[in-house]
C-alpha positions in Angstrom: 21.6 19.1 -9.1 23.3 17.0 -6.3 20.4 15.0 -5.7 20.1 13.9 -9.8 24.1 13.5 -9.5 23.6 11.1 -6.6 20.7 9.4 -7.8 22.3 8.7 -12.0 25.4 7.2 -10.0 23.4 4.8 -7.7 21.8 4.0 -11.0 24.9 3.4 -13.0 26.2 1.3 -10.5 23.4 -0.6 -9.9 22.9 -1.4 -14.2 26.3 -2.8 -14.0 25.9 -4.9 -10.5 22.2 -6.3 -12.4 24.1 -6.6 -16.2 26.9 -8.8 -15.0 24.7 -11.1 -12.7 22.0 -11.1 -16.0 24.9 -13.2 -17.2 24.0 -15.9 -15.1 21.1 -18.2 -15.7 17.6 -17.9 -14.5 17.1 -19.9 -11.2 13.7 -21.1 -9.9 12.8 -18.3 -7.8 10.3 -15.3 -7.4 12.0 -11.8 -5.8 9.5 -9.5 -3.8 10.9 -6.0 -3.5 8.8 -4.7 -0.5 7.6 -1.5 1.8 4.6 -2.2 2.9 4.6 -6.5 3.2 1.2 -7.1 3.2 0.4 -8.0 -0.7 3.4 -9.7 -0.3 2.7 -12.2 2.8 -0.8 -13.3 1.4 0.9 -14.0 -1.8 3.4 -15.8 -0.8 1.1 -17.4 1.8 -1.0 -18.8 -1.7 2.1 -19.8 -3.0 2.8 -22.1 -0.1 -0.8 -23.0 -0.1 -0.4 -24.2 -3.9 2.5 -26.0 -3.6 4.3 -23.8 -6.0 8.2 -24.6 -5.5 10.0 -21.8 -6.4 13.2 -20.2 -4.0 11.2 -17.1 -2.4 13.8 -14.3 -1.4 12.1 -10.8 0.2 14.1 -7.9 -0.5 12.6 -5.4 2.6 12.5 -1.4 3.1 12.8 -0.4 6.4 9.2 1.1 6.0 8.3 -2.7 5.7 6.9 -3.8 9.3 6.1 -7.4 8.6 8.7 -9.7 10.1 9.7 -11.4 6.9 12.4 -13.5 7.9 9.6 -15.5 10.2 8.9 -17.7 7.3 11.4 -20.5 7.0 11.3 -21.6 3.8 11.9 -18.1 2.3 15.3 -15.5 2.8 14.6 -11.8 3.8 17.8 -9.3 3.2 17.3 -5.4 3.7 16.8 -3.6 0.9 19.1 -0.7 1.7 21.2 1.9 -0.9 23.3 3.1 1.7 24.8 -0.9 2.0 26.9 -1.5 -0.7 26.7 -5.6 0.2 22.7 -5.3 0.2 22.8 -3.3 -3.1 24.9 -6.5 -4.4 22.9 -8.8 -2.8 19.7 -7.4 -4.2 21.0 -6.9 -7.8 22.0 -10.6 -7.4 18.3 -11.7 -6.5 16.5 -9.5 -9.2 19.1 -10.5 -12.1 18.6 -14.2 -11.1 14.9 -14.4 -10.5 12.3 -15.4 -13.3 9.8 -13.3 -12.0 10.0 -10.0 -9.9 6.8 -8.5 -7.6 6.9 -5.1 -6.0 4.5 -2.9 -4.3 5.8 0.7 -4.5 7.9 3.0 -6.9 11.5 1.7 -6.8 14.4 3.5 -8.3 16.9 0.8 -9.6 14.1 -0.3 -11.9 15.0 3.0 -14.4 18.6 0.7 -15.0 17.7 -2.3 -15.4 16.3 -4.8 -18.3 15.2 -8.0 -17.2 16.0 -10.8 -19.5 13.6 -12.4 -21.4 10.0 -13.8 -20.1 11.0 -12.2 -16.9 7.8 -10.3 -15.5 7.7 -7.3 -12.9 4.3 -7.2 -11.5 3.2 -4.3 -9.8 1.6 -4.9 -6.2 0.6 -1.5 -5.8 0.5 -0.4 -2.1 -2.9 1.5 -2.2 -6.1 -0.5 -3.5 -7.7 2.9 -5.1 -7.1 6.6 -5.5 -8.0 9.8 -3.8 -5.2 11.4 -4.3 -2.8 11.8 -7.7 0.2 9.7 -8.2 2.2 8.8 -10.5 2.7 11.2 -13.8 -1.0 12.2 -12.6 0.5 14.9 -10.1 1.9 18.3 -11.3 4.9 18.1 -9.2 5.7 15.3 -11.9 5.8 18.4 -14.6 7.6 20.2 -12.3 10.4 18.0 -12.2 13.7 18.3 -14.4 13.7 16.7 -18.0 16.2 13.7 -16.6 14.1 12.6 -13.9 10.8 12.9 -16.1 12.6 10.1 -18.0 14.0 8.0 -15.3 10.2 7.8 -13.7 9.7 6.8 -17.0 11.5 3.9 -17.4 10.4 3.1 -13.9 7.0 2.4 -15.1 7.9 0.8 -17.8 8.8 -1.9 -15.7 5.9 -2.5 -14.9 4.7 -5.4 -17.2 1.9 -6.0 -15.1 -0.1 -4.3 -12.7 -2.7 -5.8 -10.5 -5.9 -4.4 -10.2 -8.8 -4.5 -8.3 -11.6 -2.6 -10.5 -11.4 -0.8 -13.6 -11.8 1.9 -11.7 -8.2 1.7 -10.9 -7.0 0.1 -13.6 -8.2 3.8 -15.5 -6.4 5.4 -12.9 -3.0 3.2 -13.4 -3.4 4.1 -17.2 -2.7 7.5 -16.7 -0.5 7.3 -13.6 2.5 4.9 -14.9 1.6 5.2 -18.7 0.5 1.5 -19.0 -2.1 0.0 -21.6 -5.0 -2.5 -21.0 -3.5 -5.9 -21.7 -1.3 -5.0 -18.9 -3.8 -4.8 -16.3 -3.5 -8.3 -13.7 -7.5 -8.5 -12.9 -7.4 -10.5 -9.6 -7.9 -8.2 -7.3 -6.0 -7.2 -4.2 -4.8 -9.8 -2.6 -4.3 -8.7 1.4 -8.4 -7.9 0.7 -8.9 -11.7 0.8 -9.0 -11.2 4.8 -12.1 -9.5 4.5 -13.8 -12.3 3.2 -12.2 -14.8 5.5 -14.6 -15.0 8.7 -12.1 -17.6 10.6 -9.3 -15.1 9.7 -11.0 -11.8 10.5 -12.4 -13.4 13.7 -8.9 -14.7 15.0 -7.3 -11.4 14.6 -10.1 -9.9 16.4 -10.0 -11.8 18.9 -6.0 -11.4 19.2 -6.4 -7.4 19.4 -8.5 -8.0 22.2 -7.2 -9.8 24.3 -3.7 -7.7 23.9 -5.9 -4.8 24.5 -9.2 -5.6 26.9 -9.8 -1.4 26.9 -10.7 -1.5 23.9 -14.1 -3.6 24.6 -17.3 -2.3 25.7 -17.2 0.8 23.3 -17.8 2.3 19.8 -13.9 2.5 18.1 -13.0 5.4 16.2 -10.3 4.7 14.1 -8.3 7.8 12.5 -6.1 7.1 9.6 -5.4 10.6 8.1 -2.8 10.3 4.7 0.4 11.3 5.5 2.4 14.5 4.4 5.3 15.2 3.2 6.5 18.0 6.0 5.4 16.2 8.7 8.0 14.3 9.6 9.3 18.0 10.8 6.7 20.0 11.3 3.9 17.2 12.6 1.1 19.0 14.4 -2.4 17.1 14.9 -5.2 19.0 13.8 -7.8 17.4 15.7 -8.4 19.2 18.9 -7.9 16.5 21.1 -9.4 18.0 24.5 -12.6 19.2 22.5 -13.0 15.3 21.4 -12.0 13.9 24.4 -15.0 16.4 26.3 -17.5 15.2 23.8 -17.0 11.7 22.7 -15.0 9.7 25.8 -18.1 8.1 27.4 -19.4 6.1 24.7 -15.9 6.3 22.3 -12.5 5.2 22.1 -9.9 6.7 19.5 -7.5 5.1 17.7 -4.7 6.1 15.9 -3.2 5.4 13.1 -0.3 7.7 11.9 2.8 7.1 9.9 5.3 5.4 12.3 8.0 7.4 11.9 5.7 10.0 13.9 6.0 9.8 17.9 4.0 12.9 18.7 1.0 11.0 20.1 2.4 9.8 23.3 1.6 13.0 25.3 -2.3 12.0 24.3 -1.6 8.1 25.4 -1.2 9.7 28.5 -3.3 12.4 29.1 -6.2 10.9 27.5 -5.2 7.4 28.5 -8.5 5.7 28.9 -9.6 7.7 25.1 -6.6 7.8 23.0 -4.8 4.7 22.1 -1.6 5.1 20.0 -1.3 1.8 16.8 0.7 3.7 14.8 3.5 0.7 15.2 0.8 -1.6 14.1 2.2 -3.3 10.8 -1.5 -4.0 9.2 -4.4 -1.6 9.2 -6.7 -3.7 7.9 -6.3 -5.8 11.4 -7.3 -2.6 12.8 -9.7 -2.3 10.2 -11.8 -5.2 11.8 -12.0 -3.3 15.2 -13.8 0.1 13.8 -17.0 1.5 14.1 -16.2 4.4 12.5 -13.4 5.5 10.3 -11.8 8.9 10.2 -9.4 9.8 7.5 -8.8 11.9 4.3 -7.5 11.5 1.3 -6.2 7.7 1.8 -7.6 4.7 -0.2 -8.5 3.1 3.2 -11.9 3.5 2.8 -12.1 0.8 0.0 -11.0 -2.1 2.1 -13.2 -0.6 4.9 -16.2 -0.4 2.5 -16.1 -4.1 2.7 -17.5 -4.0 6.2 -20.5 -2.0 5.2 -19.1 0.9 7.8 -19.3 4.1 8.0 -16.7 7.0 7.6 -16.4 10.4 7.7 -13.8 12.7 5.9 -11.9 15.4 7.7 -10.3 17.2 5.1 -8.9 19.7 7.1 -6.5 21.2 4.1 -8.6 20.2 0.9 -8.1 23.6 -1.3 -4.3 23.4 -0.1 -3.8 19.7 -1.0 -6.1 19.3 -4.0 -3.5 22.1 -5.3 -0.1 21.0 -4.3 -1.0 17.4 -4.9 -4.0 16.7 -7.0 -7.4 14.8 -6.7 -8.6 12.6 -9.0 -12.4 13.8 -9.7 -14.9 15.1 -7.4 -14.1 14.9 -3.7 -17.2 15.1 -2.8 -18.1 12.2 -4.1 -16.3 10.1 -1.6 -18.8 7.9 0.6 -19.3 9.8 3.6 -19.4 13.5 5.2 -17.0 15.6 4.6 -15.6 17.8 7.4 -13.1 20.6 8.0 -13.0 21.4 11.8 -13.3 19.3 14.9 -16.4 20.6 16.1 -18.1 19.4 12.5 -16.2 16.0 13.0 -17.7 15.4 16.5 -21.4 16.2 14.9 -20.9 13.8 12.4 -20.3 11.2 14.5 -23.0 11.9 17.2 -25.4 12.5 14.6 -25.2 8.8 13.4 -26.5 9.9 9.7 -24.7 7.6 7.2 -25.8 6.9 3.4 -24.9 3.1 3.6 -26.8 2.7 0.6 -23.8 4.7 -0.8 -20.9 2.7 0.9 -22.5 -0.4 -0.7 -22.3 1.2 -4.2 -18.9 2.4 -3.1 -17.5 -0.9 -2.2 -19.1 -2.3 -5.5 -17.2 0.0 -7.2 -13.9 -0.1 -6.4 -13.4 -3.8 -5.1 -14.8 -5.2 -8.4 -12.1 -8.0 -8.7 -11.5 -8.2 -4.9 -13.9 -11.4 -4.2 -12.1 -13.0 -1.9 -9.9 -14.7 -3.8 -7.5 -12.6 -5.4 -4.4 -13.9 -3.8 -5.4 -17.7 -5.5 -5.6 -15.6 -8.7 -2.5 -13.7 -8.6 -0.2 -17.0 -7.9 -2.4 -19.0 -10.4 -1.4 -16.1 -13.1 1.8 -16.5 -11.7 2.0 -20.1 -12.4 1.2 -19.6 -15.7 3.9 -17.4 -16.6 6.2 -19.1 -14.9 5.5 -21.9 -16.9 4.9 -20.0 -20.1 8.9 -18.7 -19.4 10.1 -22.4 -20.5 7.8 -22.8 -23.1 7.9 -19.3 -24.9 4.5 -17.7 -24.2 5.8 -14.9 -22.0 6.0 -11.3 -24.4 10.0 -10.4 -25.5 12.4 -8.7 -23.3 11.6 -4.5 -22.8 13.4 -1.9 -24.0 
């Protein structure tokens, strides 16, 4: 009750910061709202790229570990509640923008109503599903009549969401309550990198040369989903001495947890020729180009890493417990490589070297559909087009 108190009077104050600044006209400028930054940087990256001259301002969540404020020509602020001059600051940008791009679920969009021609696109942070999202998760059910209707109007903000199969773009239907026509078919944009051999080469060659250990021997990447406890109760399921016994000669590990999680640092030591902590890392797809083999669970990782023709394995340590609390979206089983549940199962998969990349191919096919290579040119030539469709009438009315 507290929580919903707190939340309708950040919302309430927020609708009247965004309503008087609405009164103000529409400048040339496109507002990100980001927490992850890496959609964000390859967009605007294309933008630059085209030419396209429009005031870029980056409204950032401290989850967001891209340096924003690096790029010159654009104006990163901190996206922050608690800050009653960032909350004025940000309802200034989004009031005053003609078109808005985020890349997670944000709050103030349930009291807001952008003015006419003014589109939100969604950037969405994951480039597929494993897990449920959205009003696909019974928690969602769960929750009080209010905040049904406030997620509500969250997503429908959402005037466009961009898309990278029809895979996904099913799964969006059903998640945020969209329809077709609002599906952006570009593909993901920070994918592009896996089709740029200059790019993926320089940031390979970058990794090693910070890191030399990590030469001469098969990477292991683990990237396990993170949970909602773990922040204060974090314990690693992998039995670390087991894998360091079996695997250390031929292997290195690396890890990839959420950052907020410092637990690892007693393996950097221990195991400090195995174990090598990149949870601090701001892009896993750079980490993406190291790996021989990718360990994770019910993250969408595996569709960017599909792209490399790799193989991964599973370890679903908690799969009747999380496909009950949280939901998965059809049959795990049909995800593109073994599925494990203990250590000792985990290290067998990977010794064994038995992968269906036949199935990875068909997997990658699948899911990155749009994702050619040129999805961030897409996105910013659709954007173009609504930006100039804002002056001559072709963007759809104001929402409700």
């Amino acid at each position: 009750m507290q929580r919903e108190m707190l939340v309708a009077a950040y919302l309430f104050v927020f609708k009247v910061l965004f309503a008087l600044f609405k009164m103000m006209p529409l400048q040339r400028k496109v507002t990100f709202v980001v927490s992850y930054g890496d959609n964000a940087t390859y967009i605007y990256e294309e933008m630059l790229r085209q030419g396209l001259q429009y005031q870029v301002v980056f409204l950032y969540k401290e989850t967001c570990q891209y340096n924003l404020g690096a790029y010159p020509e654009a104006k990163a602020f901190p996206f922050e509640t608690a800050s009653p001059l960032n909350m004025l600051r940000a309802a200034y940008h989004l009031a005053t923008a003609s078109q808005v791009i985020v890349d997670n679920y944000f709050g103030f969009l349930a009291g807001v109503r952008f003015k006419k021609g003014v589109q939100c696109v969604q950037t969405w942070h994951a480039a597929g599903a494993v897990k449920k999202f959205g009003m696909m998760t019974p928690s969602f059910y769960r929750r009080s009549g209010k905040a049904q209707k406030r997620f509500r109007r969250v997503y429908a903000n959402f005037h466009q969401i961009v898309v990278g199969s029809d895979l996904q773009g099913e799964i969006y239907k059903e998640a945020f309550g969209v329809e077709e026509h609002q599906l952006l078919k570009t593909g993901i944009p920070r994918a592009d990198l896996f089709f740029d051999e200059k790019r993926k080469q320089d940031i390979l060659s970058r990794l090693l040369k910070e890191n030399p250990k990590l030469r001469g021997k098969r990477v292991i990447l683990y990237a396990p989903t993170f949970r909602d406890k773990e922040l204060k109760e974090f314990r690693l399921q992998l039995d670390m001495e087991r894998m360091y016994q079996a695997l250390h000669e031929d292997y290195i590990l690396v890890m990839k947890l959420h950052p907020a999680i410092r637990h690892l640092m007693e393996y950097d030591r221990r195991y400090e020729t195995f174990v090598y902590d990149y949870s601090q890392h701001p892009d896993i797809n750079d980490l993406l180009l190291l790996t021989d083999i990718l360990v994770t669970d019910y993250s969408s990782i595996p569709v960017e890493f599909s792209l490399l023709g790799k193989p991964m394995i599973f370890f679903a340590y908690d799969l009747q417990r999380y496909r009950k609390k949280r939901g998965i979206i059809g049959r795990y089983e049909d995800v593109p490589g073994p599925v494990v549940f203990h250590t000792e199962a985990l290290i067998e998969a990977i010794r064994s070297n038995q992968f269906d990349y036949e199935r990875i191919q068909r997997f990658a096919e699948d899911w990155n559909q749009y994702s050619n290579g040129r999805a961030s040119e897409g996105f910013v030539e659709a954007m173009r087009r609504q930006l100039g469709g804002r002056h001559t009438g072709g963007l759809p009315p104001e929402r409700p």
